[in-house]
N, C-alpha and C positions, 0 to 999 in steps of 0.2 A: 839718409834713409831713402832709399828706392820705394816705387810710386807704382801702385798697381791698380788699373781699369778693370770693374767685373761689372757688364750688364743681366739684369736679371737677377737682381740682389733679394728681390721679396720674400720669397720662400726657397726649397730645394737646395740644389746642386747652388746655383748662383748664393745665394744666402752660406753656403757652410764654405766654399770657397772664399768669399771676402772674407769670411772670419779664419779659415785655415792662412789665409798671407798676412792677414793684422798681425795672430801668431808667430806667424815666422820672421816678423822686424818689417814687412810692408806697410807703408804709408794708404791705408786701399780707400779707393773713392768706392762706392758700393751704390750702382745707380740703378733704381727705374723707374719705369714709365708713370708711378703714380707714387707718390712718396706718401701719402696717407697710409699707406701699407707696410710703413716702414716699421711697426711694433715689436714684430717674431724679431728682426736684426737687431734692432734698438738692446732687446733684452736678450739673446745669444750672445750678444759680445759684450753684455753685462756681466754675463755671469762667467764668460770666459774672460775676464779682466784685460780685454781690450777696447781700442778705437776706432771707429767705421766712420768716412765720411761716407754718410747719405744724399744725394744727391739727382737731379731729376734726370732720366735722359729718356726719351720715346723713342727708337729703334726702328720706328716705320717712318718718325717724321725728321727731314733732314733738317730742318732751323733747330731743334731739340739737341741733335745730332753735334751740328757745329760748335752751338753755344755753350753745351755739356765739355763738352773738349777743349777748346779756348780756355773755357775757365780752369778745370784740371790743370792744362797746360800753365798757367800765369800762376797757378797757387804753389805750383809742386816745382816747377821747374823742368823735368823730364814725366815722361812715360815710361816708367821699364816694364813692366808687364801689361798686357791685353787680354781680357779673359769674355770673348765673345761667347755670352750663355744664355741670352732673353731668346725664346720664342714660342709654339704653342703646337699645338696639333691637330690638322682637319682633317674630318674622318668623313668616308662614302665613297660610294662608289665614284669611276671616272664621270660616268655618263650620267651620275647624281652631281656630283659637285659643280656649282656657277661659276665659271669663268672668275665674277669676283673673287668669289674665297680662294681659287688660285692662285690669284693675284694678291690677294692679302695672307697668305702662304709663305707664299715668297716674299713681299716686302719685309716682314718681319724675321724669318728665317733666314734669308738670303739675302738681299740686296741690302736691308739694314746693316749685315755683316761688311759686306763689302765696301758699304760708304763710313763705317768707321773707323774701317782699316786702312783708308786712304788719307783720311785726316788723322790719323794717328802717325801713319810712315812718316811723314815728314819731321816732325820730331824725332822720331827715332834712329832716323838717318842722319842727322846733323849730331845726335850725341853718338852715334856708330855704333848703337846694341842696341837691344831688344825684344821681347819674346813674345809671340801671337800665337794663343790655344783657342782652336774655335771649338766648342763644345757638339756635334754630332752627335752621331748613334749608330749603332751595330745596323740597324736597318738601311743605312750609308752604302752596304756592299750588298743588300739584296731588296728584293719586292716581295710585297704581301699584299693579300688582296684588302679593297675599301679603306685603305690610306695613300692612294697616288700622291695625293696636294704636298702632306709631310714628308712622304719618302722623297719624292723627286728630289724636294728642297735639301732634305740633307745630303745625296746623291749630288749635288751641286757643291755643299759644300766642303766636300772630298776633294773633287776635282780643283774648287779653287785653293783650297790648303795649297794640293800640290802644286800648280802652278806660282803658288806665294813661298813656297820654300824655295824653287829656285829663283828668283827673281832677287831675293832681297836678302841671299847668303851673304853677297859681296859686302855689304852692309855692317857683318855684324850680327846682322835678325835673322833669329830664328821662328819657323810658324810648326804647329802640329795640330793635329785634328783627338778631340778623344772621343771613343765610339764606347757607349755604356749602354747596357744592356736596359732590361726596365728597372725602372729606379723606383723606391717607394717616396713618390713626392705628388702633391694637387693638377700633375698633368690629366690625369683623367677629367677631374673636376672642372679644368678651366677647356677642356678640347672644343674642338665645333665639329658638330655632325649633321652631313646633309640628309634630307629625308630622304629611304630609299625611292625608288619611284615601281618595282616590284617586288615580288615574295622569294623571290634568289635572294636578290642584291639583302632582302630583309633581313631572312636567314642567316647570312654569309657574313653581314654587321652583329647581326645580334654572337653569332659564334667568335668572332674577333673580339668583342667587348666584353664578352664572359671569360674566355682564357685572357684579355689582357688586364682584369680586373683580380684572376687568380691570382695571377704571377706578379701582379703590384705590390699584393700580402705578401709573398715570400721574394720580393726583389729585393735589388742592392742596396743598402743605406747611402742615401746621399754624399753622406762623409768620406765614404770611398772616392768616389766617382773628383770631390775634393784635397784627399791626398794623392790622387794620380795625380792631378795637374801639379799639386807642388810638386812630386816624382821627378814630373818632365822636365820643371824650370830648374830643378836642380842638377839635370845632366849636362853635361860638358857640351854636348851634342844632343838635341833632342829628335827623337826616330819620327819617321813619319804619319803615324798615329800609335794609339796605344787604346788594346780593347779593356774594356773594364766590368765585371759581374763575370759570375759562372755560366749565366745565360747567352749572354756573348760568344762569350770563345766556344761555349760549345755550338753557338752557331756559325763563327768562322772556322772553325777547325772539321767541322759538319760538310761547308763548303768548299773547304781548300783539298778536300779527301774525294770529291766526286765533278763528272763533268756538271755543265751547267742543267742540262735535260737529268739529270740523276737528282741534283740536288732537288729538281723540281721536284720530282716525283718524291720525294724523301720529304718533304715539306707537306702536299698532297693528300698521303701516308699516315704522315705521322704529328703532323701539325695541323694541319687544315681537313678532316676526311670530313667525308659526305654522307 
């Protein structure tokens, strides 16, 4: 039985993907940062008559990190799947948000990414396969105003996908990034938002958070964003990302159809008006 890593198991995308690999004959560890929270899984993969190991891992903190993996590692044997999905969303403006919460931004989205993929390679390089899906978002390939902190961070980790694909072909391991549109899952509920510090930046939040609160009603079912990833692991080859929701593609296909000053204005227009 093959062995699959998913952080961010509580709720969401993370939650329906451990239980979408249990399904499909994975062994899945199903970790995060507070296993009190483990209820909603506990009974999904009840009633889907599967097994989840539960398990604790904090994603910002590296002895969590280590220990969470070591242990994986000694129980299962191998690592074959990696399903980097924990992290959260800071919202305000640039010149609102504290330096901290950028920095706590990116530990959790970013750098937490990065330091379990370092201790996982190793393993996966001595058995010669492997598969690394970092969970993103369509906002990965563009900006929107009063979310610098989260877009950068997933903007980062685009770029590191790519840089992980080619590195560690020779391997064996394959990595891919999935960009989903808005998902109907507790991101809203658990976000951080910095106070504006004027009646713009106000405005301009409160207008973000009313259309991204519409479109959470009518977004993707998480289950989706969940059978993409199996998709990918099931490709001989997996492509370099894969977008997911209607909202997506029609915002990369929006994008790949106009220069970048067009798309601005098309966003401006029709997304963002004043």
């Amino acid at each position: 039985m093959k062995t699959a890593l998913v952080t961010g198991c509580s709720s969401g995308i993370g939650l329906y993907t451990a239980i979408a690999l249990a399904k499909d004959g994975y062994a899945v560890h199903a970790t995060m940062r507070d296993t009190s929270k483990d209820a909603e899984i506990r009974s999904v993969a009840s009633k889907e008559s599967v097994d989840v190991l539960v398990s604790q891992l904090d994603v910002s903190d590296e002895a969590s990190i280590s220990s969470a993996i070591t242990s994986i590692a000694e129980q299962s044997g191998t690592i074959d799947v990696l399903v980097n999905n924990a992290g959260f969303g800071q919202f305000g403006a640039i010149e609102d948000t504290a330096m901290s919460d950028f920095r706590s931004q990116f530990d959790t989205n970013y750098f937490g990414v990065v330091s379990i993929i370092q201790k996982v390679l190793p393993y996966m390089r001595s058995q010669k396969s492997g598969r690394i899906i970092n969970i993103g978002s369509v906002v990965g390939r563009m900006g929107l105003p009063c979310s610098p902190a989260y877009i950068s961070s997933k903007f980062a980790l685009e770029g590191l996908t790519e840089c992980l694909r080619y590195e560690v072909d020779q391997f064996n391991i394959q990595a891919t990034v999935i960009e989903p549109g808005v998902i109907k899952t507790q991101f809203i509920k658990s976000m951080k938002i910095a106070q504006p510090s004027n009646e713009v930046y106000t405005n301009m939040l409160n207008h973000i958070m009313s259309g991204l609160e519409m479109m959470v009603q009518m977004g993707t079912d998480p289950k989706v964003v969940a059978d993409a990833v199996l998709d990918a692991i099931h490709e001989e080859s997996m492509q370099p990302r894969y977008v997911v929701g209607a909202d997506a593609n029609m915002f990369v296909n929006v994008k790949k159809s106009r220069t970048d000053a067009e798309f601005e204005d098309f966003m401006k227009k029709e997304v963002f008006p004043q």
